[in-house]
C-alpha positions in Angstrom: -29.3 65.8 14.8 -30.2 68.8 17.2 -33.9 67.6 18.5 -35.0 71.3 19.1 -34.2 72.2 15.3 -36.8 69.1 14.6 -39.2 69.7 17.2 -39.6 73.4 15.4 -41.9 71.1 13.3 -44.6 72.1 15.5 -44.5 75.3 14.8 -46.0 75.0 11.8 -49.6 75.1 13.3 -48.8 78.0 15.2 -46.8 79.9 13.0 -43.8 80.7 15.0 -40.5 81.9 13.7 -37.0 79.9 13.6 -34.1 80.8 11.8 -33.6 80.0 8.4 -30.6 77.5 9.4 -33.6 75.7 11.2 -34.7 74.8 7.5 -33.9 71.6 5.5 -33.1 69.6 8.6 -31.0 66.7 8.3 -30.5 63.3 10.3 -27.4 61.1 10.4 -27.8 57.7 8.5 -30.2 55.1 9.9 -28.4 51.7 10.6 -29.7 48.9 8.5 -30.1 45.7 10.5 -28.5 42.3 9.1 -31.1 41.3 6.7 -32.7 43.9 5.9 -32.4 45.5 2.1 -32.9 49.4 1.3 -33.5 50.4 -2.2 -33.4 54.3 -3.3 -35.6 54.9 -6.3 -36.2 57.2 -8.8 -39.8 57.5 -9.3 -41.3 59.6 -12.1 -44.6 61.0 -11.6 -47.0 62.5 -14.4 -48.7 64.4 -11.8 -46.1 66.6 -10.8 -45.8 67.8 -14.5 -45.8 71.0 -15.5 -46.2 72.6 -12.0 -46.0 76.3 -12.0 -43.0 75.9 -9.0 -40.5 74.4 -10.9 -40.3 71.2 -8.4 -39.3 68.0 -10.0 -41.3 65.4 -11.5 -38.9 62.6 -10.6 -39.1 61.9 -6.9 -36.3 59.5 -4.7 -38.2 56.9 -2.3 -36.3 54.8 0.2 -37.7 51.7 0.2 -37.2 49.3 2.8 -37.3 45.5 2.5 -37.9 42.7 5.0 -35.4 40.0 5.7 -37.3 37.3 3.5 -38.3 39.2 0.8 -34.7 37.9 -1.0 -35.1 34.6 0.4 -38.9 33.8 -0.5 -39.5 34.8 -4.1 -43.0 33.6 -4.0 -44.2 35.8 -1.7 -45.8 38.5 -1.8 -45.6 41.6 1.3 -48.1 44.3 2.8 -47.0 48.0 1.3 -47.1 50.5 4.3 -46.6 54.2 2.7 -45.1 56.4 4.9 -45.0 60.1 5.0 -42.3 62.8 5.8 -43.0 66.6 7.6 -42.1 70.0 6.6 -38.5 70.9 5.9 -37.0 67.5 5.5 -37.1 65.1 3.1 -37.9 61.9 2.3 -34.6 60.1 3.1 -33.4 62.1 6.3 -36.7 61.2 7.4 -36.4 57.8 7.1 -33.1 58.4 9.3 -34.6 59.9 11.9 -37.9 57.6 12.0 -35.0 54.9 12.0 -37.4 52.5 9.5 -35.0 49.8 8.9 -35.1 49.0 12.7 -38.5 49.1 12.2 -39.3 46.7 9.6 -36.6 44.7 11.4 -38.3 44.6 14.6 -41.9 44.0 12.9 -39.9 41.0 11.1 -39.0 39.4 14.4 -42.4 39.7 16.1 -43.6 37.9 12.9 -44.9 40.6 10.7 -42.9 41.3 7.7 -43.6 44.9 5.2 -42.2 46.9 2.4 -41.9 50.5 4.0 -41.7 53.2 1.1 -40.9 56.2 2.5 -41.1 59.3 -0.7 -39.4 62.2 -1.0 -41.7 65.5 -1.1 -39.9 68.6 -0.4 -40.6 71.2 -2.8 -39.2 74.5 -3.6 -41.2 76.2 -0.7 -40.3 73.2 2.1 -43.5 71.0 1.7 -45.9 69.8 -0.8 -49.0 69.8 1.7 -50.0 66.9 0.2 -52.3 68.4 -2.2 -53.6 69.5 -5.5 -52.0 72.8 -7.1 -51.1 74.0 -10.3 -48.5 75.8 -8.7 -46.8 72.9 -6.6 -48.2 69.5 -8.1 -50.5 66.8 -7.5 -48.7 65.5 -4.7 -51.9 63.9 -3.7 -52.2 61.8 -7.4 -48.0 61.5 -6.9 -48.3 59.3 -3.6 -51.9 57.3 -4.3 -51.6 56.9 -8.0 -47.9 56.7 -9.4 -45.9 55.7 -6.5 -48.2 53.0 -5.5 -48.6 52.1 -9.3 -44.5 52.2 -9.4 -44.0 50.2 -6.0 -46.4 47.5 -7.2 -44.8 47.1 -10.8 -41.3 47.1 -9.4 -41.6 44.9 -6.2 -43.9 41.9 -5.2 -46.5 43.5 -3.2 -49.9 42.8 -1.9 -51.0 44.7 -4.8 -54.9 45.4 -3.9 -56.3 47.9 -1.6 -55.9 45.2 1.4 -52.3 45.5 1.4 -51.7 49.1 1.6 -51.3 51.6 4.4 -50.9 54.9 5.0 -48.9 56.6 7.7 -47.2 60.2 8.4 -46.3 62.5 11.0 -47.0 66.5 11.4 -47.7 67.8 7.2 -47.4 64.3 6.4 -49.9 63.6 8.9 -51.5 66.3 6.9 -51.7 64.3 3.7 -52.5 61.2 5.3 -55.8 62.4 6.2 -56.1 64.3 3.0 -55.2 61.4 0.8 -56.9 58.6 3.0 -60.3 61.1 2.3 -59.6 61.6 -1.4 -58.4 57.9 -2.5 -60.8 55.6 0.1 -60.4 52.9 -2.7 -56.1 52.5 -2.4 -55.3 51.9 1.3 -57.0 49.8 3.9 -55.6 51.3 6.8 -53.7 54.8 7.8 -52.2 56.2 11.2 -52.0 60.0 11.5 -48.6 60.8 14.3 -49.0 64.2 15.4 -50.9 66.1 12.2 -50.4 69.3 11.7 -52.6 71.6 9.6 -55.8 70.4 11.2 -58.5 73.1 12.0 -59.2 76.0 9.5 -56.2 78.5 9.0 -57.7 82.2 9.1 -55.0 85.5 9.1 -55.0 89.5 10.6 -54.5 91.6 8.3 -51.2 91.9 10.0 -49.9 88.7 9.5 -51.3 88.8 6.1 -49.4 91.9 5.5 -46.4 90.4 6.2 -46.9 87.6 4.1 -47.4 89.7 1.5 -44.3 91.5 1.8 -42.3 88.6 1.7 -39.7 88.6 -1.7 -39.9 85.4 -4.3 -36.2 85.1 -3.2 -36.6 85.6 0.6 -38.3 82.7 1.3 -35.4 80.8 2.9 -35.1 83.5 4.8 -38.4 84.2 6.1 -38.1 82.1 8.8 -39.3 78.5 9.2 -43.4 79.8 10.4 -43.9 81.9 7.5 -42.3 80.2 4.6 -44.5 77.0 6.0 -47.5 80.0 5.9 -46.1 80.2 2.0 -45.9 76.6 1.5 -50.0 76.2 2.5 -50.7 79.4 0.3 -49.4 78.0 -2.9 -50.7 75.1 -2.0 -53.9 76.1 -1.1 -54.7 79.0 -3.2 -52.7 78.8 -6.4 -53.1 81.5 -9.4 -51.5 80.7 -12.4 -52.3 84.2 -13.6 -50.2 85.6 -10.3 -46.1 85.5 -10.3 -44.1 84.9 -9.2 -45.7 82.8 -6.5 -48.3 81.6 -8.7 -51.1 81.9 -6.0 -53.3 84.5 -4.3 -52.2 86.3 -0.8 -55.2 86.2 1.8 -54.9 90.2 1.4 -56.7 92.3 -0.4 -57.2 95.9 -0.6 -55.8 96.1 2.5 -57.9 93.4 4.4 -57.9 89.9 4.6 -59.3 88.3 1.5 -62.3 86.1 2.2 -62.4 84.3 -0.6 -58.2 83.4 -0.3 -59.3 82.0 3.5 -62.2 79.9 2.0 -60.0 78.2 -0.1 -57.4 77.8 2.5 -60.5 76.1 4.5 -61.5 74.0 1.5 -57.9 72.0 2.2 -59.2 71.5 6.6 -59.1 67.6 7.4 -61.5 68.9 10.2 -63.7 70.5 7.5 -63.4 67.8 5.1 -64.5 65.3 7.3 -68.4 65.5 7.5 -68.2 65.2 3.5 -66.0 62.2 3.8 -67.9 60.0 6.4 -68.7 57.6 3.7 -65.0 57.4 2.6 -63.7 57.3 6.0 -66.3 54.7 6.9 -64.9 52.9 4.5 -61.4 51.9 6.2 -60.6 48.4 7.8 -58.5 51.1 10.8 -58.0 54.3 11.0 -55.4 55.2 13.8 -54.0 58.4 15.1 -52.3 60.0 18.1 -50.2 63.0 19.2 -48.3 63.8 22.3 -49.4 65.5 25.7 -46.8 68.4 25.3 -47.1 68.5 21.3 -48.8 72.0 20.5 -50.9 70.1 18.2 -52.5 68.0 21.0 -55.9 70.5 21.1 -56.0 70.3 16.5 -55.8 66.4 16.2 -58.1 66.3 19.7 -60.6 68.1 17.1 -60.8 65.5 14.5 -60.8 62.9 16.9 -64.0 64.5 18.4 -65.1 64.8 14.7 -65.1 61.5 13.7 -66.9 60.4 16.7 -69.8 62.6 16.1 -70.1 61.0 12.7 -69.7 57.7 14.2 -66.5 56.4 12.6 -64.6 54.1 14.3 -60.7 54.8 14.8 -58.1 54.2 17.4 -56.9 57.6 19.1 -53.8 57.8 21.9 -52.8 61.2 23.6 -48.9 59.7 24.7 -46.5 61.0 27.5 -44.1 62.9 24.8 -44.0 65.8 22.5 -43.9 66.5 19.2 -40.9 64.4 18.2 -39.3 62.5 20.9 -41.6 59.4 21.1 -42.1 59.0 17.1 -39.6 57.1 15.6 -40.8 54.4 18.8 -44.6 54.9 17.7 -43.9 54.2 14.7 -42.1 51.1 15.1 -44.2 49.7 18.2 -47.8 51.2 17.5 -47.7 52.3 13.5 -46.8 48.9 12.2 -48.4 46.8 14.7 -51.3 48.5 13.8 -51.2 47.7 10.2 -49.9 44.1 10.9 -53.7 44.2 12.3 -55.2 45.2 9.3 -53.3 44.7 6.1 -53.7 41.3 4.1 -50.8 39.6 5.4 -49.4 38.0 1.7 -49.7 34.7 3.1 -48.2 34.4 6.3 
């Protein structure tokens, strides 16, 4: 896979334009280590139901098993959820974050997890990770019905002590987002690199050209703005608007207040002064971002924020950018992490 293509991931906080062949990126097939077993499912999910977008209610999840869970069919193993970016899915995610290796390597230094890694990409690019009419309950989809799916289909921890919650850029996103609405489901979460941080506001020029942008020109709109799309039906749906089904931050030819206060409403860094009891009420929190990722200043923001409020977290600012070191993190800081923190099944 081209790296640059991916690393236009960052752009999402800023905005910036890539081509529309930029879009849907893809990674070539992760190698499965010997022992290792990976599962596709099919995962139906009432909350996606009857969203205004058309997305499906059925999601695929990779999940990934560790070398004993065929072997030891007493046991039980830690769930660590794991969540994908804008404009990829589910499964070439778990390519490119290379998960069987992993769980593979988590085995060997004597920590053993399920990884479930759920497909999200919607009809715009991205869920968000949140609550619309217009998209789905993407929120409900990962915290209710997956995990509810995961723990009736496999033999899990199944209690909030053997659950994490991990993502990188939007699924960074909708870690914090679902780690603040659903304290009572996952012990632990790491945030790699989350996008979407800080308040989004809009000119009336940008706005403007939001506006302008055709139901059937979203591919083409470029990767900044059809993510700028993605957040507004997200953030702002209106069943009583098509064909988007949401409200444009424009309004009689200036920004619309009330369209940015919603947008504002969906801010980890806002949400988090009326979540300090939720987030106060992990085992770990985690989360990092690279020295050259244009996210660094956003996620520095939180972290700052949960300081004031006095909650406890782990925090890294790496030698990397917004890509390059992940897939590593993930298998050398994410997991260790939760092998921390999660209740072990028995080991």
């Amino acid at each position: 896979m081209n790296k640059a293509l991916f690393a236009s991931l960052a752009l999402f906080a800023a905005l910036g334009a890539v081509p529309a062949a930029a879009q849907n990126i893809t990674a070539p097939p992760a190698a499965v280590p010997a022992g290792i077993t990976v599962e596709a499912v099919q995962v139906h999910s009432p909350a996606l139901e009857g969203n205004l977008e058309g997305n499906s209610a059925t999601r695929e999840a990779m999940v990934v098993l560790p070398p004993s869970y065929g072997s030891d069919p007493e046991r039980r193993y830690p769930v660590v959820y794991y969540l994908h970016g804008f404009a990829i899915d589910g499964r070439n995610f778990y390519n490119f974050m290379k998960v069987p290796e992993a769980v593979a390597a988590s085995a060997a230094a004597g920590s053993e997890f399920i990884v479930v890694v759920p497909d999200t990409l919607t009809k715009m690019g991205g869920s968000m990770y949140s609550n619309s009419v217009t998209v789905g309950d993407f929120q409900s989809f990962v915290a209710k019905d997956l995990v509810a799916y995961i723990d009736a289909n496999y033999r899990t921890v199944a209690t909030r002590e053997g659950r994490g919650l991990a993502g990188h850029s939007m699924g960074g996103y909708g870690t914090w987002r679902i780690a603040m609405r659903f304290p009572g489901t996952f012990a632990a979460f790491w945030a790699q690199s989350a996008c979407c941080i800080s308040p989004r506001g809009e000119t009336v020029e940008s706005a403007t050209a939001m506006a302008a942008v055709p139901i059937d020109g979203v591919d083409q709109s470029g990767f900044g703005m059809r993510a700028g799309l993605a957040s507004m039906t997200a953030w702002s749906p209106n069943p009583q608007n098509p064909p988007f089904y949401a409200d444009f931050p424009l309004k009689d030819g200036a920004v619309d207040p009330m369209v940015i206060a919603q947008w504002a409403a969906n801010s980890p860094l806002a949400l988090v002064a009326s979540h300090v009891d939720a987030l106060k009420s992990y085992d770990a929190i985690g989360a990092d971002v690279g020295d050259k990722d244009g996210l660094v200043t956003d996620d520095t923001l939180i972290h700052q924020e949960l300081g004031k409020f006095g909650i406890a977290h782990e925090w890294a600012i790496y030698d990397g950018d917004h890509v390059n070191r992940i897939a590593e993190r993930f298998r050398d800081v994410v997991l260790p992490f939760m092998a921390g923190h999660l209740d072990s099944g028995g080991e």
